[in-house]
C-alpha positions as CSV (number, residue, x, y, z in Angstrom):
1,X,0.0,0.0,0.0
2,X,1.3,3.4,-1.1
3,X,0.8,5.7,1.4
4,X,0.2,9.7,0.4
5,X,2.7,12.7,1.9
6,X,3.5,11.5,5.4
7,X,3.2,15.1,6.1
8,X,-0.7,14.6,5.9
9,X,-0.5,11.2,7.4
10,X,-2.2,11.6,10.6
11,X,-4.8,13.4,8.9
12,X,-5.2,10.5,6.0
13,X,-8.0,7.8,6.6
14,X,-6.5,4.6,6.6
15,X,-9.2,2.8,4.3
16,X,-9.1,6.3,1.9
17,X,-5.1,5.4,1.7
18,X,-5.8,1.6,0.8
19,X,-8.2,2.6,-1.7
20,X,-6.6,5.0,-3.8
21,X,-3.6,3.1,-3.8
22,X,-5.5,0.3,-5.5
23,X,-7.3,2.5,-8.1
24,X,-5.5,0.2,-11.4
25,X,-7.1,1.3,-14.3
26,X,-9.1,-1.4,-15.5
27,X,-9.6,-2.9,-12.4
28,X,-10.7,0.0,-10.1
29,X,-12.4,3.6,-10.5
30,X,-10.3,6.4,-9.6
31,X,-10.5,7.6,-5.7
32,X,-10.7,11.6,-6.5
33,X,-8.0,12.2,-8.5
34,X,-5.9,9.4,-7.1
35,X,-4.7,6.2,-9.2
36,X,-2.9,3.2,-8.4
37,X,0.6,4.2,-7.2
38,X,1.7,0.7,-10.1
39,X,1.0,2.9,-12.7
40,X,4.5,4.9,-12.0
41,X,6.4,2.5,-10.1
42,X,4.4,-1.3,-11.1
43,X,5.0,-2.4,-7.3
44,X,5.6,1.1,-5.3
45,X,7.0,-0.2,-2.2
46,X,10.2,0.8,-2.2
47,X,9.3,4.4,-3.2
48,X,7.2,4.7,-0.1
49,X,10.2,3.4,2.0
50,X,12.1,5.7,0.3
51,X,9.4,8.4,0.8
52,X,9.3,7.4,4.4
53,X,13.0,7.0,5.0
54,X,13.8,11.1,2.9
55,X,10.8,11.7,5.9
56,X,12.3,11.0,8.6
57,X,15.8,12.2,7.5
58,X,14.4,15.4,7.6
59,X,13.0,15.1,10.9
60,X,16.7,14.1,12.4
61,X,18.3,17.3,10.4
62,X,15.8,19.5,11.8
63,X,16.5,17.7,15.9
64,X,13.7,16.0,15.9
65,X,15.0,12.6,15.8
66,X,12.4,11.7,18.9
67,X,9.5,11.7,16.0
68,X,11.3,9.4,13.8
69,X,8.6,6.2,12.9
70,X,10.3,3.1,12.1
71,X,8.7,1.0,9.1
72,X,7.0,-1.9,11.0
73,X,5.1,-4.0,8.4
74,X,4.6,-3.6,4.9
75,X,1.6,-5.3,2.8
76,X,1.3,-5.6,-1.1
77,X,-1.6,-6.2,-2.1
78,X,-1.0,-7.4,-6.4
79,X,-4.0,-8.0,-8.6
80,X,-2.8,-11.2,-9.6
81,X,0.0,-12.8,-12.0
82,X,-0.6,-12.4,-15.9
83,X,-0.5,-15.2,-18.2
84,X,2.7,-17.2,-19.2
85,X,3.0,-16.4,-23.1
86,X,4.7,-18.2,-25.9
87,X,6.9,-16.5,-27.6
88,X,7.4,-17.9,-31.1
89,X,10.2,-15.9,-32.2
90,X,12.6,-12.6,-31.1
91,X,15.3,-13.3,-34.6
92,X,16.0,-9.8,-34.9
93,X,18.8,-9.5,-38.0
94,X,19.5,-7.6,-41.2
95,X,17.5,-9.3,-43.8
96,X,18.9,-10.1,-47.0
97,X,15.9,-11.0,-48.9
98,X,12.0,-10.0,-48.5
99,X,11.0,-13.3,-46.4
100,X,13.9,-12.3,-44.0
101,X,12.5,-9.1,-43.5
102,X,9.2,-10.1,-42.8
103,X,10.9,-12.8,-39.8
104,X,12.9,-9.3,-38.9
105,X,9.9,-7.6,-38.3
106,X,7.5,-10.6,-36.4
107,X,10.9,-11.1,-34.4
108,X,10.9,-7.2,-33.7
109,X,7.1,-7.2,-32.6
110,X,7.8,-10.2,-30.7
111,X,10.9,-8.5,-28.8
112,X,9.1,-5.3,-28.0
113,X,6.5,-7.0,-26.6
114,X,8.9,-9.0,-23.8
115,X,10.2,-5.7,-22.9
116,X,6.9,-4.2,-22.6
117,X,6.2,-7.1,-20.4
118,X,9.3,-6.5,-18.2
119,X,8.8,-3.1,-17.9
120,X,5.5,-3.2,-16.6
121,X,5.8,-6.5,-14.7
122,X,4.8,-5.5,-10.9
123,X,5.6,-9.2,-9.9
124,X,8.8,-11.2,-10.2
125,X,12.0,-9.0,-9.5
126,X,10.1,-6.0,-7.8
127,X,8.6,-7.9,-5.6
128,X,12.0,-9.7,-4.6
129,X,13.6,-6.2,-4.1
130,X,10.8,-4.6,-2.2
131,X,11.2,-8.2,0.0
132,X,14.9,-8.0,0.5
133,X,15.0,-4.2,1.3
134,X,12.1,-4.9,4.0
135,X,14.7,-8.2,5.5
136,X,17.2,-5.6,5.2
137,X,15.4,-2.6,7.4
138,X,13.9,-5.9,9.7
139,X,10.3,-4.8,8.0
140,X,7.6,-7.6,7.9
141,X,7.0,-8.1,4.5
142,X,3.5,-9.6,2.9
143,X,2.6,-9.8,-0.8
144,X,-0.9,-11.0,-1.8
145,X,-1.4,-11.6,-5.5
């Protein structure tokens, strides 16, 4: 769950946090004129501990180390894992004649469409980070799918 501004956090209703956090498009109506935190960062966890930690930094530079919260559980909540895909060919090459440059360009298609998929995966590899960096900080970590 992506928390807003933890300047406004004790004024933020816990269940108005949850549920704009969660407003994916296609899944979810927008919350006001808040959308899934995913849409920027596919799992957001690590930029609200990051958001939290640049927090309370600046609470210890200004001496007020004594307000400092310390992350104690962390919860993401995932709408699920997409479908495993076949991927019949990713041949990109110079083509020497016109059937080559028709496998150039179903490779090409193919190719951009695995890095579209990585780039907007919000499972896999940032959900191990967001993991590790909560064992790391001594955070309990859940992830619901």
């Amino acid at each position: 769950m992506l928390i807003p501004n933890p300047l406004v956090l004790s004024e933020q209703v816990v269940w108005r946090a949850a549920r704009s956090s969660g407003a994916a498009p296609t899944y979810f109506r927008p919350m006001g004129r808040f959308l899934d935190g995913g849409l920027l960062a596919n799992n957001p966890t690590l930029d609200a501990m990051t958001e939290i930690h640049q927090y309370n930094k600046s609470l210890k530079a200004e001496g007020r180390g004594s307000e400092v919260q310390r992350l104690g559980v962390v919860v993401s909540l995932g709408t699920g894992k997409p479908p495993q895909v076949v991927v019949n060919s990713v041949d990109v090459f110079r083509p020497s004649n016109p059937l080559e440059l028709a496998k150039s360009f179903v490779g090409a298609k193919e190719l951009g469409k695995m890095l579209v998929d990585c780039c907007t995966d919000s499972d896999g590899c940032a959900v191990d980070r967001a993991r590790s960096w909560c064992e790391m900080t001594e955070t309990v970590y859940h992830r619901s799918v």
